[in-house]
C-alpha positions as CSV (number, residue, x, y, z in Angstrom):
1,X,-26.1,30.4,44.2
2,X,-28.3,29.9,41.1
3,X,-25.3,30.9,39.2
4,X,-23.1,28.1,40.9
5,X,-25.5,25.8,40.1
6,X,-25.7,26.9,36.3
7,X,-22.2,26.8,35.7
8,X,-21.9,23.4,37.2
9,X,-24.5,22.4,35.3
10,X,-22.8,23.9,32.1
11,X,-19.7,22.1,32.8
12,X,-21.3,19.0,33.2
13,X,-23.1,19.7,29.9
14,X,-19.2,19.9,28.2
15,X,-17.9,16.9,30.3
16,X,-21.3,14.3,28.8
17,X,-21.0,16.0,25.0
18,X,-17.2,15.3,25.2
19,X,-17.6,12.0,26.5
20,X,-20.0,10.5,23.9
21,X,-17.9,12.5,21.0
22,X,-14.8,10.4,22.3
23,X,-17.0,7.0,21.7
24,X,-18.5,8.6,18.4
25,X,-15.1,9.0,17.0
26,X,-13.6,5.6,18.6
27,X,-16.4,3.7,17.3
28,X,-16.0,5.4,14.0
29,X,-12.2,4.6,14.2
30,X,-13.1,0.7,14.8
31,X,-15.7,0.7,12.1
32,X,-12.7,1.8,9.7
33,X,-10.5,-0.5,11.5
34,X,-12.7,-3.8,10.8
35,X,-14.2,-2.7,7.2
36,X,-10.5,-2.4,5.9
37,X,-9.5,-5.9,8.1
38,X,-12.5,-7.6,5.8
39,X,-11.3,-6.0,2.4
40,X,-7.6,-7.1,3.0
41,X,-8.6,-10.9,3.7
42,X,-10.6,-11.2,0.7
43,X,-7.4,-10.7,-1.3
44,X,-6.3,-13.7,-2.7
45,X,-2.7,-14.9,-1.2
46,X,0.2,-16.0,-3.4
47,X,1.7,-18.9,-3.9
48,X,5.7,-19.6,-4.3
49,X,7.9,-22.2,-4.1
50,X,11.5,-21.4,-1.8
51,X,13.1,-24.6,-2.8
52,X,10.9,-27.4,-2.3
53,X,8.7,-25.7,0.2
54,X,5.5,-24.3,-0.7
55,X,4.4,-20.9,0.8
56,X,1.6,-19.3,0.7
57,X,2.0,-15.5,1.2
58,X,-1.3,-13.5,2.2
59,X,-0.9,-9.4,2.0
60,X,-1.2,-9.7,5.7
61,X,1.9,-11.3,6.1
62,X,4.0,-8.9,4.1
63,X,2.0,-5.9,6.0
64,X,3.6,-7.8,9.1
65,X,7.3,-8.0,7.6
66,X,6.6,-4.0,6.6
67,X,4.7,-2.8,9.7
68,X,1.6,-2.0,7.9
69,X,-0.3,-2.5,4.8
70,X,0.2,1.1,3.1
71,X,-0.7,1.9,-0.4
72,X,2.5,0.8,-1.9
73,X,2.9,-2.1,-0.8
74,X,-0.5,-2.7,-1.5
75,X,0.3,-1.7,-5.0
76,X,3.2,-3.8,-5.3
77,X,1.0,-6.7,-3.8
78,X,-1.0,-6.7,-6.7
79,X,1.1,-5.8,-9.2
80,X,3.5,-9.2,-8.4
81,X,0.0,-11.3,-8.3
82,X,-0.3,-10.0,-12.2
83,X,3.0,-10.6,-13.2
84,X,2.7,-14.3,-11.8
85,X,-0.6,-15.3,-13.6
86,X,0.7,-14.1,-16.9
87,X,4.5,-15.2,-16.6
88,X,3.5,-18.8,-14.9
89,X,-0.2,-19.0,-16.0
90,X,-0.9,-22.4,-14.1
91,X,2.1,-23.5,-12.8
92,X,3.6,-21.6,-8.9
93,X,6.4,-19.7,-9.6
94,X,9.4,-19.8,-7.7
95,X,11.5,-17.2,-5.4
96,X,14.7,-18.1,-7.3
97,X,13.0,-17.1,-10.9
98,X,12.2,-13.7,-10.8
99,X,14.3,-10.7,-11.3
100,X,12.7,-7.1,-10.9
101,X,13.1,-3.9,-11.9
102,X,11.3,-1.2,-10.5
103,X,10.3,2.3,-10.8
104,X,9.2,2.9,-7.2
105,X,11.7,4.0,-4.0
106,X,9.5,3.5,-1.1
107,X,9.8,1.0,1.4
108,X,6.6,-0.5,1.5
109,X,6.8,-1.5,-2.3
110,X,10.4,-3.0,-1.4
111,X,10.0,-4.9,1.6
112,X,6.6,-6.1,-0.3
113,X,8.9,-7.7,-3.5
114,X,11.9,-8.9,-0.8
115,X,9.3,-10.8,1.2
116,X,7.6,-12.5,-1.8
117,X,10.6,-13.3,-3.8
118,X,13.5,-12.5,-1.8
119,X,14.6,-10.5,-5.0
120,X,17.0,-8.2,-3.3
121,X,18.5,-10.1,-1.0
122,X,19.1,-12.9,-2.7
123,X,22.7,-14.2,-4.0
124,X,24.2,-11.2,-4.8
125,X,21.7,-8.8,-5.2
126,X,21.7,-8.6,-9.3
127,X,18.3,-9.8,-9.5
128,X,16.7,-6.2,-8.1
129,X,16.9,-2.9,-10.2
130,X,15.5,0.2,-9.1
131,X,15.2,2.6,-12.1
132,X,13.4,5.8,-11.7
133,X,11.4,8.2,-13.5
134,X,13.2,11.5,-14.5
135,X,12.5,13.8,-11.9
136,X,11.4,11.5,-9.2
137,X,12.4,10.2,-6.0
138,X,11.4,8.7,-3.1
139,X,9.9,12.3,-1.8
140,X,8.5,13.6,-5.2
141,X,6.9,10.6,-7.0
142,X,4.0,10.6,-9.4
143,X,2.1,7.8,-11.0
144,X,4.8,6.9,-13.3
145,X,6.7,5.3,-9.9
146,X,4.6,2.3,-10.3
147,X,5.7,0.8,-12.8
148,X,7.6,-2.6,-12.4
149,X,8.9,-5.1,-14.7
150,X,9.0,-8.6,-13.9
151,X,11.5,-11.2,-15.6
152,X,10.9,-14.9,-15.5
153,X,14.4,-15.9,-15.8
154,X,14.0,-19.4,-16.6
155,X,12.5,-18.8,-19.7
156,X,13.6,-14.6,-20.3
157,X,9.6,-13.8,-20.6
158,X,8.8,-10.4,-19.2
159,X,5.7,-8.4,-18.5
160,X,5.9,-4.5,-18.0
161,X,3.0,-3.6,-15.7
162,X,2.3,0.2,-15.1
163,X,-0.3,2.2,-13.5
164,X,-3.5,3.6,-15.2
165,X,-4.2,7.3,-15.2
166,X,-6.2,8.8,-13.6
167,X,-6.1,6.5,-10.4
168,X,-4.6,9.5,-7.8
169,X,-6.8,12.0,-7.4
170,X,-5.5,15.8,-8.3
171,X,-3.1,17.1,-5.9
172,X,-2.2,14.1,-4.3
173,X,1.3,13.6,-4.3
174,X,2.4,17.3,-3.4
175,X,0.0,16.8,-0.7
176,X,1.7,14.0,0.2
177,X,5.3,15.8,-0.1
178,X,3.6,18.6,2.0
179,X,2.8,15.9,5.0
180,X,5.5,13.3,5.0
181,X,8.7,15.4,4.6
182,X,7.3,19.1,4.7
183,X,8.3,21.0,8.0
184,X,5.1,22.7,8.0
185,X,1.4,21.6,7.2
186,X,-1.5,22.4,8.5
187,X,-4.0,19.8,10.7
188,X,-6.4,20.1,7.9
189,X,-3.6,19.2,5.3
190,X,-2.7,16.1,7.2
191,X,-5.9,14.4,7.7
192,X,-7.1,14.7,4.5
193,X,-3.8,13.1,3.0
194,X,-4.4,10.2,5.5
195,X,-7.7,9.9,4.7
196,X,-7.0,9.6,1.2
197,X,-4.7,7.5,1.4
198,X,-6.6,5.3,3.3
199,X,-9.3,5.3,0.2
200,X,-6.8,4.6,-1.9
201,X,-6.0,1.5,-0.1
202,X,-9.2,0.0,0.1
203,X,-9.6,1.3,-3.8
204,X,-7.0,-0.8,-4.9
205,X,-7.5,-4.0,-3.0
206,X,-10.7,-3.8,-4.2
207,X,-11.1,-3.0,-8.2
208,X,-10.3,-5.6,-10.6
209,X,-6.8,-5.7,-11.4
210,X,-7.2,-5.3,-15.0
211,X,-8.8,-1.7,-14.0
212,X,-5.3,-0.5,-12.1
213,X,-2.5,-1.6,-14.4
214,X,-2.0,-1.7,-18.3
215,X,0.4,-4.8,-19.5
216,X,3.1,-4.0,-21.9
């Protein structure tokens, strides 16, 4: 009998520790969840002209168009806001002015340019370029794949904006390769990519924006 009643107790033991783990890791989970929510609304929205309406365009609303804010949209995000303060200063720019080429083949960093500027949709498509580095595509990118250059076609100005080095840390994009289009990899592999990718995120919403890119 007393060793009925230990193992119930045991169990019971299991069945409380796995309960409040659950709520550790949900509450961890929301905690993530909310911090991120509160660094993505303090980034500053754009603002465009299509036509005669003005639009102002807030990373959360091209994270809705992609399905989530991921790092390269992120990236691309920030890289467009550079390219308008120096190529429009202190006037808005408009959707029909731009033309884009650009180094990187994901579709977060593509939706993220179509939604602003309509670039690749727009008339017949000869206003978006991709142009990758040797070596790269969409599975094995580096660094180099964000790089973007941005045309102000009223006036021919252009700004080449590039990622610093130094910004991924070692190992990350073969990890990346490993997880997103690897058929094997272990549990360990994947939640570390997604957890660093997640810092990454919040990295680059976050540092000034002088500290990610270099301006050529």
């Amino acid at each position: 009998m007393n060793k009925v009643k230990s193992m119930i107790y045991f169990v019971c033991l299991l069945l409380t520790f796995s309960f409040f783990t659950k709520i550790e890791s949900a509450e961890s989970s929301l905690t993530e969840v909310v911090t991120e929510q509160k660094v993505i609304s303090k980034l500053s929205p754009i603002l465009i002209y299509d036509e005669d309406d003005l639009l102002e365009i807030s990373i959360e609303d091209v994270g809705k168009y992609h399905g989530d804010v991921c790092l390269c949209l992120t990236l691309a995000f920030r890289a467009t806001q550079l390219a308008i303060s120096q190529l429009w200063q202190d006037e808005i720019s408009k959707r029909g002015d731009f033309k884009i080429i650009s180094a990187c083949p994901t579709p977060g960093s593509k939706d993220c340019l179509e939604f602003i500027t309509r670039v690749i949709t727009r008339g017949n498509g000869n206003d978006f370029k991709l142009e990758l580095p040797t070596g790269t595509d969409i599975e094995n990118m580096t660094s180099d794949n964000f790089a973007f250059l941005f045309i102000r076609k009223s006036t021919n100005d252009f700004i080449r904006i590039r990622m610093k080095e130094g910004l991924f840390p070692d190992g990350f994009f073969e990890l990346r390769k490993i997880v997103k289009y690897g058929k094997k990899f272990t549990a360990e592999e994947e939640e570390s990519f997604w957890a660093t990718k997640r810092e990454l995120i919040q990295k680059f919403m976050t540092l000034p924006i002088m500290s990610i890119f270099v301006v050529e």
